[in-house]
C-alpha positions in Angstrom: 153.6 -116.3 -76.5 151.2 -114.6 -78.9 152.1 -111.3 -80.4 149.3 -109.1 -78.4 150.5 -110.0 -75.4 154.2 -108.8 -76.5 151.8 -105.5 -77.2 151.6 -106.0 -81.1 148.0 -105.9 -82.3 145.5 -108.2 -81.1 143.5 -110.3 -83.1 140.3 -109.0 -85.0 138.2 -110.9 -82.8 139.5 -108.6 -79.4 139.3 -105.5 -80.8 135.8 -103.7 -79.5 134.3 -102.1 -82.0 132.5 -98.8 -81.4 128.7 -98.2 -81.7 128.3 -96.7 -85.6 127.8 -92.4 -85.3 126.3 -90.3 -87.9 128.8 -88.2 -90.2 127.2 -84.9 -88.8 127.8 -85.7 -85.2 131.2 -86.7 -86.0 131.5 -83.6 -87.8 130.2 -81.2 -84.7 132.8 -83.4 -82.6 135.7 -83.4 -84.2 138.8 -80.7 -83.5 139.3 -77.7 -84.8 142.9 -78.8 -85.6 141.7 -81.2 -88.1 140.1 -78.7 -90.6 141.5 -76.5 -93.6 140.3 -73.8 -94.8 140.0 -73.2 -98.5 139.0 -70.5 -101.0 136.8 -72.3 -103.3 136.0 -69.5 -105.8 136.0 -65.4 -106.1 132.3 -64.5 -105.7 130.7 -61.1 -106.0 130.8 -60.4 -102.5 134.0 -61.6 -102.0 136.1 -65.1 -102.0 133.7 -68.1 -101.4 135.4 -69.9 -98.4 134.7 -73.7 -96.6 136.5 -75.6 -93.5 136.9 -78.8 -95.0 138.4 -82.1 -93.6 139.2 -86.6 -94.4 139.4 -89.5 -92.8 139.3 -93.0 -93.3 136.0 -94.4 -91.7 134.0 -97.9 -91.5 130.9 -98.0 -92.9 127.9 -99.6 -91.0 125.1 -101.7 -92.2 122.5 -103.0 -89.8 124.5 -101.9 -86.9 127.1 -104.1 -88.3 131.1 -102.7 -89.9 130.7 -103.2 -93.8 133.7 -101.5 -95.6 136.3 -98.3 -95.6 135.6 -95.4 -97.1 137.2 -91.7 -97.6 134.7 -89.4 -96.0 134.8 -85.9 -96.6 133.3 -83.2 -94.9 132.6 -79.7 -96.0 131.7 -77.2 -93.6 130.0 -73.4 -94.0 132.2 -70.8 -92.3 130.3 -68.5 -89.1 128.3 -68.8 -86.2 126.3 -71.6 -87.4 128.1 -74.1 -90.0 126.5 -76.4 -92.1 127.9 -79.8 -92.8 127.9 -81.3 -96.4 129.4 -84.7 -96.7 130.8 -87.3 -99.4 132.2 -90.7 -99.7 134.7 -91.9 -102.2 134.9 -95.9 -102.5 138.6 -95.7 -103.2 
């Protein structure tokens, strides 16, 4: 009996792949549990402060999966945040 079918993992042919998202609307999506805050540096008006968060995502080249990468999201603190993201190839 294969070993998905004992409920191990399935074979990389079954696994559905999602439909590739931009970083920002993964950003606006994602929950609040997932984000640290972080003082950053002591400004003149105070400590400079941004939400920040990681995670281990798939590229995607013409609509196709490509390779892992860290992404990392920094996000402005208030009413209306600003996203800033980066990738790291390791």
């Amino acid at each position: 009996m294969p070993l998905f079918q004992l409920g191990g993992i399935p074979p990389k042919d079954k696994v559905q792949e999602k439909a590739p998202i931009k970083a920002e609307t993964f950003a606006k999506h994602l929950n609040k549990f997932f984000w640290y805050k972080r003082k950053v540096a002591e400004g003149t008006k105070g400590p400079v402060e941004y939400e920040f968060t990681k995670r281990r995502v798939t590229l995607s080249k013409n609509s196709r999966p490509d390779r892992e990468v860290w992404l990392m999201i920094r996000r402005t603190l208030g009413s209306k945040p600003t996203w800033t993201c980066y990738l790291s190839l390791e």
